[in-house]
C-alpha positions in Angstrom: -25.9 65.7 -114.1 -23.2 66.0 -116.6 -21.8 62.6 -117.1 -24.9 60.4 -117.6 -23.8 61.4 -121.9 -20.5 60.0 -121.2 -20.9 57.7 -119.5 -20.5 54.5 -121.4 -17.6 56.1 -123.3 -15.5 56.4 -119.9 -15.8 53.4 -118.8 -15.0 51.8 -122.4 -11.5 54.1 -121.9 -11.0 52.7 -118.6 -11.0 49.6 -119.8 -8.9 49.7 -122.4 -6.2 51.7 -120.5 -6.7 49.4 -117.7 -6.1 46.6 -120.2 -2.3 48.3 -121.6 -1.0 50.1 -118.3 2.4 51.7 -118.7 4.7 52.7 -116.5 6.0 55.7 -115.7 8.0 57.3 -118.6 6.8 55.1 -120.9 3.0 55.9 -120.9 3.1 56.5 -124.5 -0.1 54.5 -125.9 -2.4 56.1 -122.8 -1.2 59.7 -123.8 -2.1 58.8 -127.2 -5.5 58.0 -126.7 -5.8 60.8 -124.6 -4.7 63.0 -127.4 -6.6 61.5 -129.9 -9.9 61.7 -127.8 -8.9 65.6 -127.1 -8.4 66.2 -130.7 -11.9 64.5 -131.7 -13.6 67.2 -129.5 -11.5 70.2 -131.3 -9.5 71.3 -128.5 -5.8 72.3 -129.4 -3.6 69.4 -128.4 0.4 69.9 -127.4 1.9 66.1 -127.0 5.1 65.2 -125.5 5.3 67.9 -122.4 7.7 66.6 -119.7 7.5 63.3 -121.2 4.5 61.9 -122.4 2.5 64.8 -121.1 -0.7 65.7 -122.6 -2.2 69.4 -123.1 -5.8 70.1 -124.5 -6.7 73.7 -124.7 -10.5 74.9 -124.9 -11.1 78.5 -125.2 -14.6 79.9 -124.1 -17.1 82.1 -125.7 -14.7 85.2 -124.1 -11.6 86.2 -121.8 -11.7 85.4 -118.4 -9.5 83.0 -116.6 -7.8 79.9 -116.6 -8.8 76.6 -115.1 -6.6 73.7 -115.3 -7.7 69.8 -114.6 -5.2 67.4 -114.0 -5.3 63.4 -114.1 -2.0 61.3 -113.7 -1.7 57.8 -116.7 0.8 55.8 -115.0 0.8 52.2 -113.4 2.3 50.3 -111.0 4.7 47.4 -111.8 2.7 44.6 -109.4 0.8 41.6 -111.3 -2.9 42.1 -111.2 -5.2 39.5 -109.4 -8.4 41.3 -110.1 -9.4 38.2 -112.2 -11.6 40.9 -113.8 -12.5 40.3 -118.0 -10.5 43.7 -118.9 -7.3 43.1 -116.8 -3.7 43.9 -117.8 -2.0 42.1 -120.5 1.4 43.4 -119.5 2.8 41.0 -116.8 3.9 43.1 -114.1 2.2 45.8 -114.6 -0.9 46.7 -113.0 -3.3 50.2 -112.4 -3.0 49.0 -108.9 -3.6 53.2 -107.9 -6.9 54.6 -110.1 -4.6 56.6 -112.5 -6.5 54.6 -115.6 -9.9 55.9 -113.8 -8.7 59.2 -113.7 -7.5 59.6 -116.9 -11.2 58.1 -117.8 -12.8 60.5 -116.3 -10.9 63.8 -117.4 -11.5 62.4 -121.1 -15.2 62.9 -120.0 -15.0 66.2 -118.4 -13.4 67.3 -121.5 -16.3 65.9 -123.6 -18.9 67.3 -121.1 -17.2 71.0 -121.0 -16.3 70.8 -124.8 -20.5 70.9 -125.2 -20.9 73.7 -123.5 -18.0 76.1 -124.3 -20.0 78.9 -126.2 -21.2 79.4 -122.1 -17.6 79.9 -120.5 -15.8 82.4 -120.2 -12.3 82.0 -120.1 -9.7 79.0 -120.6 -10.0 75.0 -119.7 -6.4 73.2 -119.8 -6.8 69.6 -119.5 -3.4 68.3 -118.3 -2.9 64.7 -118.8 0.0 64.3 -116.8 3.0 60.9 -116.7 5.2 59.5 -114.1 3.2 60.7 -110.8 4.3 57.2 -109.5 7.8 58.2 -109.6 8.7 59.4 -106.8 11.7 61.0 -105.7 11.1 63.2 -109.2 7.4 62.9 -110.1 6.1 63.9 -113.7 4.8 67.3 -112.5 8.2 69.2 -112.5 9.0 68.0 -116.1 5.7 69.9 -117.0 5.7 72.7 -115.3 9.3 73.4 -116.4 8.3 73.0 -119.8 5.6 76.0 -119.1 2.5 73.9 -118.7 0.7 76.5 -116.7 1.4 79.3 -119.3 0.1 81.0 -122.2 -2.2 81.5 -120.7 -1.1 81.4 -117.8 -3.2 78.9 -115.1 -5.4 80.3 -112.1 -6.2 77.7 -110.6 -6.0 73.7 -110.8 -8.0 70.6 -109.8 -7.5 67.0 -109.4 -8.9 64.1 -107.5 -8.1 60.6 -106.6 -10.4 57.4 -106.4 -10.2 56.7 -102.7 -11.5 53.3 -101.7 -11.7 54.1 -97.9 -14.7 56.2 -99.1 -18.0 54.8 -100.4 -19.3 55.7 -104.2 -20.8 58.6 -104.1 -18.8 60.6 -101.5 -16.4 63.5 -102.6 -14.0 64.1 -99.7 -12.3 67.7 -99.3 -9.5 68.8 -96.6 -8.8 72.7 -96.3 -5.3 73.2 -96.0 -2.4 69.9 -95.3 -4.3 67.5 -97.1 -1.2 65.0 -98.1 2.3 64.6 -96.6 5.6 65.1 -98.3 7.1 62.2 -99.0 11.3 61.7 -98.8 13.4 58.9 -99.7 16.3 57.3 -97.2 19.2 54.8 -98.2 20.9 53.5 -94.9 24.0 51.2 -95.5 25.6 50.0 -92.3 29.0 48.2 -92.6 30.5 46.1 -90.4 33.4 43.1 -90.5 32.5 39.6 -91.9 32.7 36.8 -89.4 32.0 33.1 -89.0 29.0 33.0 -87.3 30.4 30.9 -84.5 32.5 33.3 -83.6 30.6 37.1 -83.7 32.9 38.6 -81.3 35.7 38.6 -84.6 33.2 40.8 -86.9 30.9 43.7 -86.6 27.5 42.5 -87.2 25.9 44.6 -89.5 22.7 42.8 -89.2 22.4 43.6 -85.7 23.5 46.8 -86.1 21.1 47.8 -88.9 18.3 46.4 -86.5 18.9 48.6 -84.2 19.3 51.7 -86.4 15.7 50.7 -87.5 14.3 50.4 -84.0 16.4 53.7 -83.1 14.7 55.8 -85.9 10.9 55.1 -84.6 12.5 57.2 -81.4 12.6 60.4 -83.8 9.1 60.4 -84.4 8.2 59.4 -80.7 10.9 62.3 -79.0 12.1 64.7 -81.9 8.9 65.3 -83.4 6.0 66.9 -81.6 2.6 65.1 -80.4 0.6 67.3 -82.1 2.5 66.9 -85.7 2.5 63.8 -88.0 5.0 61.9 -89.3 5.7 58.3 -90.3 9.7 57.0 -90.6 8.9 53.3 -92.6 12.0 51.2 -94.0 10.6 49.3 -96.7 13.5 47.7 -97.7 16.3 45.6 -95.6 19.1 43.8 -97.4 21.9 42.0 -96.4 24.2 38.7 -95.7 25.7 36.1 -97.5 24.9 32.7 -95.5 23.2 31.2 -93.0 26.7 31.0 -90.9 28.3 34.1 -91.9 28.3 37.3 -90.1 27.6 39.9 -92.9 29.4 43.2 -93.4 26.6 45.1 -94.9 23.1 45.9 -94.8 21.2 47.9 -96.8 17.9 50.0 -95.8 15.4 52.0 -98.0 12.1 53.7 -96.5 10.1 56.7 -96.5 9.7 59.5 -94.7 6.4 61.3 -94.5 5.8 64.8 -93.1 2.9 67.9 -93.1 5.4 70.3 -91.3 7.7 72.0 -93.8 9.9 72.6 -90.8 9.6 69.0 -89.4 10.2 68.0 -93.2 13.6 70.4 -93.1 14.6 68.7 -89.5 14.4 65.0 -90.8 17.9 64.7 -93.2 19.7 65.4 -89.8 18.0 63.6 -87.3 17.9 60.4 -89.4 21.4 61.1 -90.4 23.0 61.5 -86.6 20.3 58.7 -85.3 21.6 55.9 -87.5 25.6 56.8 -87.5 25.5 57.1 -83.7 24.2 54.0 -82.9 26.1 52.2 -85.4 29.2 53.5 -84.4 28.2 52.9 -81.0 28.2 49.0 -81.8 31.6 49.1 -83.9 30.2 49.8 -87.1 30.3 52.9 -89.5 27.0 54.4 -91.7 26.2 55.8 -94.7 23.0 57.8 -95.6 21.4 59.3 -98.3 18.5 61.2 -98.0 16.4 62.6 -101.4 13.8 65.1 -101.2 10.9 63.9 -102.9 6.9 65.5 -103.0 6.2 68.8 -101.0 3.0 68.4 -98.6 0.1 69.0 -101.0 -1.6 72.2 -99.6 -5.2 73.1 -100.5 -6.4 76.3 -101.2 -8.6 77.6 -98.5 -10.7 79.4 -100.7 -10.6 76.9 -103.7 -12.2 74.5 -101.5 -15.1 76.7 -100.1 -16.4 77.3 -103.7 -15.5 73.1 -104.8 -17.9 72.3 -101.9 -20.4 74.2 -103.0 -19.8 72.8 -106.7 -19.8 69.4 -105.4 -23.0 69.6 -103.3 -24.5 71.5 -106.5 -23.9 68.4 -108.9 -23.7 65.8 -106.6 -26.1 66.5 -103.8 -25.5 67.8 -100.0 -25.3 64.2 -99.0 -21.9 63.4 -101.2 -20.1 65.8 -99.6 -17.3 65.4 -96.8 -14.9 67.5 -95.0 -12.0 65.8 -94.0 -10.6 66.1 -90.4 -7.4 64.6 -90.9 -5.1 64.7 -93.7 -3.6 61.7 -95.1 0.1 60.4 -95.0 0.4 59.3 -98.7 1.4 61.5 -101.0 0.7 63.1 -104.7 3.1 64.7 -107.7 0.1 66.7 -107.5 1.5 68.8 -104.4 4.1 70.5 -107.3 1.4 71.9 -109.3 -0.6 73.2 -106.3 2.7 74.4 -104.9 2.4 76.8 -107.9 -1.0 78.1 -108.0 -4.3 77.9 -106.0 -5.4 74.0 -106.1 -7.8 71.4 -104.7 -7.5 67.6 -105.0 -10.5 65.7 -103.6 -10.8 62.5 -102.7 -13.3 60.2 -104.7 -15.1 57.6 -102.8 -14.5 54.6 -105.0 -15.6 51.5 -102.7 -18.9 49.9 -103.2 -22.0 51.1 -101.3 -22.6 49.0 -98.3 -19.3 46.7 -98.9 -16.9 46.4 -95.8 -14.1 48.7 -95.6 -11.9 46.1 -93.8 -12.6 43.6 -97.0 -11.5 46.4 -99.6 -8.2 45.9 -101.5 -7.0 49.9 -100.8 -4.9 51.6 -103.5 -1.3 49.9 -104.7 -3.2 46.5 -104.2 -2.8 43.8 -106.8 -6.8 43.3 -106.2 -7.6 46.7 -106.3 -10.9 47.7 -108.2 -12.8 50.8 -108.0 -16.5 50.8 -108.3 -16.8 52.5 -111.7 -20.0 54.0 -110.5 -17.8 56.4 -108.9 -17.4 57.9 -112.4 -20.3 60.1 -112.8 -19.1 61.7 -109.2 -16.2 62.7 -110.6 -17.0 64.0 -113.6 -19.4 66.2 -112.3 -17.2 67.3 -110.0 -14.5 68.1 -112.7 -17.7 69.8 -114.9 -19.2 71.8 -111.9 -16.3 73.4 -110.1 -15.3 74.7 -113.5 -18.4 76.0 -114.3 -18.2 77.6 -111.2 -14.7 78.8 -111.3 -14.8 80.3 -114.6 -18.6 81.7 -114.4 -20.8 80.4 -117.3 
């Protein structure tokens, strides 16, 4: 309804930031675009928040309140194997997550509100945010920090995520838990170095460290309850020397997931007492680290009652879905809506009618959204404003 305009523009800008991804902390050509394209419509533009954070103010035909849209810049260091004509030039560095598409389709929101200012009443703050692929820290914190939902002050934000388990043309909402928190964990076992003919004069780490790995999926199957979610994954194992040498250290590095805040508080000692027990059960000693990273990203209850509305206004009853379960990944997101009233949907990005089982899913180096998903998400930006801020 309010994209069709824009349409040929946003997919031009997701192409050319798909082209030059950045990484996080150094998305400085993408934040300049953005700024540039902010500053074209006449909004008031603040560069350089928390980074390579981008601010573009609009200010409505009166007071009223604030609405703030967010859209993350960064990529992924993977190499791309879309084989598409407008894939990255950077070796190593893919949009392998959608941040390129939404950053896309913000800039068209911005256009599409911009038009129709003189009819709102109140503030739109369009928050072009960095570095939401760095967990432990994020790029929301540096922003907020630096006063981002201030002057004025922010009553509510929105966000959304190309989702590729969904088909084009679906806009999925979850009241409430909608993604987990997600920790980090460093696990380094030490043992004795031995010839490996003769284990019984060392202390295996190796063995040792497998065991602490199969010891920790006990947490989530006894210390956590059936009715709660939460995932334990080591991502990283590394360790030894040679073939024929028994090693004396192993390194580990996963993830913990959680929706519980009190499951979430439980985790740095259970992982802690799990992995030191059993390896100084087999001879060995342990150290772990455990970082806090993203909070569970919580949306507001009544935030999402009017977005579904918005979203079945714009995009028609059949596009909208209500989620049943939340999902395990996580977003930088979950800082800003840990602040005020938020809603991040889910943007079904995978082609109509294609098989879910045969879709590269996000932090894939053959990931491609269906960029008809575009005018969705606009719209969806556009209407729930509208609606927010009454026009």
């Amino acid at each position: 309804m309010y994209a069709e305009k824009y349409l040929e523009r946003v997919i031009s800008w997701r192409r050319d930031i798909h082209s030059h991804p950045e990484l996080s902390r150094q998305e400085q050509r993408t934040s300049e675009l953005a700024a540039n394209v902010l500053e074209s419509l006449g909004l008031e533009v603040t560069r350089n928040i928390g980074g390579f954070g981008v601010v573009g103010m609009l200010r409505g035909n009166s007071e009223g309140r604030t609405v703030a849209l967010r859209a993350d810049m960064d990529a992924l260091p993977l190499n791309e194997e879309t084989g598409l004509s407008y894939a990255s030039k950077s070796q190593g560095v893919m949009h392998a997550c959608g941040h390129d598409t939404h950053t896309a389709m913000l800039l068209g929101a911005a256009c599409a509100l911009s038009e129709i200012r003189d009819r709102l009443k109140g503030n739109v703050k369009f928050i072009f945010q960095p570095a939401e692929e760095l967990n432990p820290s994020g790029g929301a914190p540096g922003m907020i920090s630096e006063g981002v939902l201030e002057n004025p002050k922010v009553d509510a934000l929105f966000a959304l995520h190309v989702w590729p388990a969904f088909e084009t043309g679906k806009i999925v909402l979850r009241s409430g838990e909608a993604m987990a928190a997600s920790d980090r964990i460093f696990i380094t076992v030490h043992g004795k170095t031995a010839h490996g003919s003769r284990p019984d004069q060392g202390l295996d780490a190796i063995v040792t460290a497998s065991h602490v790995i199969t010891g920790l999926q006990a947490i989530i199957s006894r210390s956590v309850s059936p009715l709660n979610s939460a995932v334990i994954t080591i991502g990283t194992i590394h360790g030894g020397y040679r073939y024929n040498v028994i090693p004396d250290c192993v390194k580990l590095e996963g993830t913990v997931r959680t929706l519980n805040p009190d499951i979430q508080e439980r985790m740095p000692e259970l992982i802690t007492r799990t992995s030191k027990g059993i390896a100084e059960a087999l001879g060995c000693s342990c150290d772990v680290e455990y970082i806090k990273g993203y909070p569970p990203l919580v949306n507001n209850a009544k935030l999402v009652t009017l977005v579904s509305e918005s979203i079945k206004k714009s995009c028609g009853d059949d596009s909208l879905i209500i989620a049943e379960q939340p999902e395990l990944a996580a977003e930088d997101f979950a800082f800003f809506a840990r602040e005020r009233p938020a809603v991040m949907a889910w943007l079904g990005c995978r082609p109509s009618g294609s098989d879910v089982n045969n879709t590269a899913m996000l932090h894939n180096t053959k990931f491609n959204p269906d960029e008809n998903c575009f005018k969705f998400g606009i719209d969806y930006f556009v209407q729930s404003t509208i609606d927010f801020l009454g026009a």
